[in-house]
KELOKE-310507 format. One record per residue (C-alpha): residue number from 1; residue in three letters; x, y, z. Coordinates in nm, 4 decimals. Each point is the difference from the previous one (the first is absolute). Example, Ala and Ser with C-alpha at 12.3 -4.5 7.8 and 13.67 -1.06 7.14 Angstrom:
KELOKE-310507
NODE num residuo     east    north       up
NODE   1     Ala   1.2300  -0.4500   0.7800
NODE   2     Ser   0.1370   0.3440  -0.0660
***
This chain:
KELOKE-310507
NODE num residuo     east    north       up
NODE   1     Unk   0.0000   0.0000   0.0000
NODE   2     Unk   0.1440   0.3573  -0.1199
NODE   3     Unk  -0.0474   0.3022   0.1985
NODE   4     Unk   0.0103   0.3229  -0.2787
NODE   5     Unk   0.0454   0.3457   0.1362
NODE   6     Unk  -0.2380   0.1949  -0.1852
NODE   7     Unk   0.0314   0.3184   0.2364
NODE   8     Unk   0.1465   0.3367  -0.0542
NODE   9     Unk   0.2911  -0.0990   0.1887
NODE  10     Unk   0.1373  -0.1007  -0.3829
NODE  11     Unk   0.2303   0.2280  -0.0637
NODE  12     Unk  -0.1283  -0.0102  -0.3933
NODE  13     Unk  -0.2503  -0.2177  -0.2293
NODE  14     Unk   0.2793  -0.1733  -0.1291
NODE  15     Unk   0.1123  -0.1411   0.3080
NODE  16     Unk  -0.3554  -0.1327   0.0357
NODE  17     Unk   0.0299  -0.1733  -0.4018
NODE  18     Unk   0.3652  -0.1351   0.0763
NODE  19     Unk  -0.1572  -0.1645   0.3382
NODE  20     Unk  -0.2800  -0.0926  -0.1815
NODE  21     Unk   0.2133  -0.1291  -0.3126
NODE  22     Unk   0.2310  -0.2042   0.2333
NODE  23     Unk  -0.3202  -0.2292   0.2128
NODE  24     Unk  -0.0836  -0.0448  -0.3716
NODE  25     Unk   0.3294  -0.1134  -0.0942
NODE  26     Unk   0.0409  -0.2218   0.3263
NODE  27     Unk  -0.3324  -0.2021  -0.0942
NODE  28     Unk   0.1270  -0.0594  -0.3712
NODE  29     Unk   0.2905  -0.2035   0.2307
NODE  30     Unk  -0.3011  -0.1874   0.1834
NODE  31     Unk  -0.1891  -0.2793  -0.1106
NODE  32     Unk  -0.3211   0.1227   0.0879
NODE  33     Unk  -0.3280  -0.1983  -0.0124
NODE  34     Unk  -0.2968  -0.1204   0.2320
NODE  35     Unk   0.1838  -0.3596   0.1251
NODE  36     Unk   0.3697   0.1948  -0.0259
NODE  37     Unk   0.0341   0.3556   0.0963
NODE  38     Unk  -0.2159   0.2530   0.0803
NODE  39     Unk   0.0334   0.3966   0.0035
NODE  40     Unk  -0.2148   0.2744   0.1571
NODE  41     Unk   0.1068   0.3775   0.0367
NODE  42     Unk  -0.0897   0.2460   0.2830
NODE  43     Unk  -0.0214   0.3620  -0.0799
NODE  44     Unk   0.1583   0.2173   0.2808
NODE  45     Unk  -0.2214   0.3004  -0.0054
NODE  46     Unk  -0.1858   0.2552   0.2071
NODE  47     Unk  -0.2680  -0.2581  -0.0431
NODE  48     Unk   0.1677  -0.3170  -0.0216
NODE  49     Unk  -0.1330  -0.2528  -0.1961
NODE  50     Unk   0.0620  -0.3882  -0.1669
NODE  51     Unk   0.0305   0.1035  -0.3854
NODE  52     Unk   0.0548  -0.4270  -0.1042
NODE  53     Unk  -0.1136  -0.2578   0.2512
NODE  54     Unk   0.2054  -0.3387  -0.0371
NODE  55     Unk  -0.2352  -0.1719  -0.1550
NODE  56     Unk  -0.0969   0.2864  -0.2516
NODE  57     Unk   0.2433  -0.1451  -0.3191
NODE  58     Unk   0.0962  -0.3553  -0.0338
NODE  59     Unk   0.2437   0.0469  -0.2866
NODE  60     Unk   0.3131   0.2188  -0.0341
NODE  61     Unk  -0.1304   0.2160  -0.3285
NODE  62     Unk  -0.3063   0.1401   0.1702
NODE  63     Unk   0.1656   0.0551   0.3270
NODE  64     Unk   0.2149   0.2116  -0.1533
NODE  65     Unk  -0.2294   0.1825  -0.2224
NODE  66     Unk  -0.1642   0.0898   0.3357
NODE  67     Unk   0.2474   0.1545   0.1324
NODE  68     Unk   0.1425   0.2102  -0.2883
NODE  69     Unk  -0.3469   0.1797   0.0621
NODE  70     Unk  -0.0081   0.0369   0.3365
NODE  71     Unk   0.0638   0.3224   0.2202
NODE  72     Unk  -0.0459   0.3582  -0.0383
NODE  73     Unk   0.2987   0.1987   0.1946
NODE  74     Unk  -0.0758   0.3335   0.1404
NODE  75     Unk  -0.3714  -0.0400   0.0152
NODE  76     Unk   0.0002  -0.0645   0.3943
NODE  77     Unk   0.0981   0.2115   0.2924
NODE  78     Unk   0.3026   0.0448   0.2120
NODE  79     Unk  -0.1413  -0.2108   0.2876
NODE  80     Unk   0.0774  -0.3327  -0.1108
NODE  81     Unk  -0.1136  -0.3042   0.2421
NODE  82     Unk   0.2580  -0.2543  -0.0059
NODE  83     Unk  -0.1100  -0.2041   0.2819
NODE  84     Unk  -0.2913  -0.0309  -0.1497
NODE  85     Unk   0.1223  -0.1616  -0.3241
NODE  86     Unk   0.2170  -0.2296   0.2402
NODE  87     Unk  -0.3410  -0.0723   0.1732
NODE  88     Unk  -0.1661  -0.0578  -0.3526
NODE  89     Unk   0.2872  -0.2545  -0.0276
NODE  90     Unk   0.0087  -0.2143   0.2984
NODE  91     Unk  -0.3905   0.0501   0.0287
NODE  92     Unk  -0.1433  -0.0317  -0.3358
NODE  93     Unk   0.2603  -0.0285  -0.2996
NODE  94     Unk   0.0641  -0.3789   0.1149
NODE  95     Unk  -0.3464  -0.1107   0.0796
NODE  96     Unk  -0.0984  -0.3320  -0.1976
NODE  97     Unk  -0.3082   0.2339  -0.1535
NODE  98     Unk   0.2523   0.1746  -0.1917
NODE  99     Unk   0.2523  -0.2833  -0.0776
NODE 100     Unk   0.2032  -0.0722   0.3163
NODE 101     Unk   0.1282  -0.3744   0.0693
NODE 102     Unk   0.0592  -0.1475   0.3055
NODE 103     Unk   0.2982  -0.2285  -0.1143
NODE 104     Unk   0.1965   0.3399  -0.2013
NODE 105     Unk   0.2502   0.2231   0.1583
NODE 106     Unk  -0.1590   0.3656  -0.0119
NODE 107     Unk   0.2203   0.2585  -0.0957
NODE 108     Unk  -0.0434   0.3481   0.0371
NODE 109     Unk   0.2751   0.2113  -0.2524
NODE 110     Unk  -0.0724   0.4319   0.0882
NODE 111     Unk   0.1065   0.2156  -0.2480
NODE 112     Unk   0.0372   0.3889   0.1363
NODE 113     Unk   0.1246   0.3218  -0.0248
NODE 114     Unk   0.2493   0.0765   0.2162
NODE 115     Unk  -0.2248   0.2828   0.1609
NODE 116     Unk  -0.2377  -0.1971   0.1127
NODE 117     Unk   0.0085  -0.0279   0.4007
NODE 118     Unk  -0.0003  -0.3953  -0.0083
NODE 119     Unk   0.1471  -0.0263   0.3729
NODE 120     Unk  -0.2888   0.1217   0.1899
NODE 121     Unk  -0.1105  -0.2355   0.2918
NODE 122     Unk  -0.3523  -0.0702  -0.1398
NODE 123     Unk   0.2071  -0.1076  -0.3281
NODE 124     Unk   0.2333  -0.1879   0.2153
NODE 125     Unk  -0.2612  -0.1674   0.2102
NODE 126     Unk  -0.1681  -0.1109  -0.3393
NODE 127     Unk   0.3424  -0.1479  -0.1100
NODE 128     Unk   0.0093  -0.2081   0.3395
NODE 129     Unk  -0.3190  -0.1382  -0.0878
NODE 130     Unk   0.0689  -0.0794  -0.3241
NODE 131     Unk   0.2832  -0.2448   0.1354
NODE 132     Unk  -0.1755  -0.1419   0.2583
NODE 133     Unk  -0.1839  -0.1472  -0.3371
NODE 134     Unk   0.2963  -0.1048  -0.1033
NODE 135     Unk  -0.0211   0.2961  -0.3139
NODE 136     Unk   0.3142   0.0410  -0.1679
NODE 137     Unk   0.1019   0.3511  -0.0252
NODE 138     Unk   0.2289   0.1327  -0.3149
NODE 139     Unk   0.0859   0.4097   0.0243
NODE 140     Unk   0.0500   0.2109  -0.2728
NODE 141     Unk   0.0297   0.3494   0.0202
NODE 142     Unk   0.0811   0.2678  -0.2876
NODE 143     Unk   0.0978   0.3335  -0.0640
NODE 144     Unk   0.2235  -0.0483   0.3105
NODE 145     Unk   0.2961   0.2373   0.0785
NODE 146     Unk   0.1046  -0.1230   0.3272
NODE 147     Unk   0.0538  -0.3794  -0.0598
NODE 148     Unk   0.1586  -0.1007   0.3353
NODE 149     Unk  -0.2950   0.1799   0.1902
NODE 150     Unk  -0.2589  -0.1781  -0.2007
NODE 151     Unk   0.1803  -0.3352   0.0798
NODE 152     Unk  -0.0144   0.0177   0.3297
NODE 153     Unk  -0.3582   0.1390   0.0121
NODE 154     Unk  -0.0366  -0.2795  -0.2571
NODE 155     Unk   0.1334  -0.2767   0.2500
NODE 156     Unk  -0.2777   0.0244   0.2419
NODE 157     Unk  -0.2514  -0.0721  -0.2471
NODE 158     Unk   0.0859  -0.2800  -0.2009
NODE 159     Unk   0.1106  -0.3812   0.0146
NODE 160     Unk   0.2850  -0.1242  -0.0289
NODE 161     Unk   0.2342   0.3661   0.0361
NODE 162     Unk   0.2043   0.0311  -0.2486
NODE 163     Unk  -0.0913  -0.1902  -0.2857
NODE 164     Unk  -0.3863   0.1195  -0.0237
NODE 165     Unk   0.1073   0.3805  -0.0267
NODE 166     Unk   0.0566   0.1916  -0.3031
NODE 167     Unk   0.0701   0.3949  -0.0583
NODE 168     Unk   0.0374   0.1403  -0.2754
NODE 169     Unk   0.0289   0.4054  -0.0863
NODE 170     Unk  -0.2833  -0.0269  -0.2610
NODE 171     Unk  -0.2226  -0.2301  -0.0908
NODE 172     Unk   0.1367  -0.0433  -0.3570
NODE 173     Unk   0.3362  -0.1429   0.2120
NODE 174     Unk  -0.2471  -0.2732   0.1067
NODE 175     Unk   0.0606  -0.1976  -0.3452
NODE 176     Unk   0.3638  -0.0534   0.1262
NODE 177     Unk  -0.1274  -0.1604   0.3001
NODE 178     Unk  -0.2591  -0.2016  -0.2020
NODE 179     Unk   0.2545  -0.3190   0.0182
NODE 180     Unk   0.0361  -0.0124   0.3622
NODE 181     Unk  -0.3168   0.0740   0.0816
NODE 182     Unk  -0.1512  -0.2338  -0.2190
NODE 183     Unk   0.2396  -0.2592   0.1455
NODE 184     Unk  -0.1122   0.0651   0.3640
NODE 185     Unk  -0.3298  -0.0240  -0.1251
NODE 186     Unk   0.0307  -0.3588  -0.1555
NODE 187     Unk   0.1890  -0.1909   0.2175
NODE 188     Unk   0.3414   0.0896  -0.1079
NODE 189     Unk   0.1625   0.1555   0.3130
NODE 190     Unk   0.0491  -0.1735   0.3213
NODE 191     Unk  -0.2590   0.0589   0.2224
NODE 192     Unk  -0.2685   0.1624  -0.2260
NODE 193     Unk  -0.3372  -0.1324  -0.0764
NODE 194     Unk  -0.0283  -0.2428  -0.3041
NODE 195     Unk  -0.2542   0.1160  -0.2797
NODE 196     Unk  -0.1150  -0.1689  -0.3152
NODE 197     Unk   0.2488   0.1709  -0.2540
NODE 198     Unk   0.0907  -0.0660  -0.3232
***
């Protein structure tokens, strides 16, 4: 499950398109369908939202049509909810109803600007929750000119330190990361969750 910040906090639109661009380009490494893998996406928004349950495309093409056309950056407010998209997550975006399975790791992968406060202790208290179900957590946060302080705000949030953070200085950087993060994703790095890639 993606998390897409889709809040003013973007510095531009095309940080938004190159975030967007690189979930698309991660699921074109995934071998996506009903009985293999499944992908949803969360908007992060003033009014946060699930834009593509789990169980919403059972094949690769029309998952990824979907979400060439989704978003609309600059069209909410300032006051963006994050614990509530985290809540969306552990609450909702995992449900059987809309594609969850019992026997499947869930993995939650955030995209955000750098600007968005993503340390807050209703955020944090979200992210402890989302362990205790066993949620694996993947950070990725653009537009970031301070690396080392976004690492170690980074380290509180997500499993496995280290190897499930990723900071980039813009999003377009984020295709340089694709490899690694797409290993992480599918089983290739000690310790990470093991997806259906292909």
């Amino acid at each position: 499950m993606f998390l897409l910040d889709e809040s003013t906090f973007v510095t531009s639109e095309q940080d938004f398109v190159d975030a967007r661009d690189f979930i698309r380009n991660v699921i074109m490494e995934m071998d996506v369908a009903y009985t293999k893998t499944r992908v949803g996406l969360i908007i992060i928004s003033a009014d946060p939202h699930i834009d593509i349950s789990l169980n919403a495309h059972g094949n690769k093409e029309s998952l990824v049509a979907a979400v060439d056309g989704t978003g609309d950056p600059f069209e909410t407010s300032e006051v963006v909810d994050l614990s509530a998209a985290l809540y969306l997550a552990r609450t909702e975006a995992f449900a059987w109803s809309r594609g969850g399975r019992e026997a499947m790791n869930d993995v939650l992968i955030f995209l955000i600007s750098q600007d968005l406060p993503y340390n807050t202790s209703s955020v944090l208290r979200e992210i402890d929750l989302l362990k205790e179900q066993q949620t694996s957590i993947i950070g990725i946060v653009f537009g970031a000119n301070d690396t080392e302080q976004h690492m170690e705000q980074l380290r509180q949030i997500v499993s496995f330190p280290e190897e499930n953070i990723f900071v980039t200085s813009n999003a377009s950087l984020l295709s340089d990361k694709q490899e690694m993060i797409v290993n992480q994703i599918c089983g290739e790095v000690p310790g990470n969750v093991s997806m259906m890639c292909t």
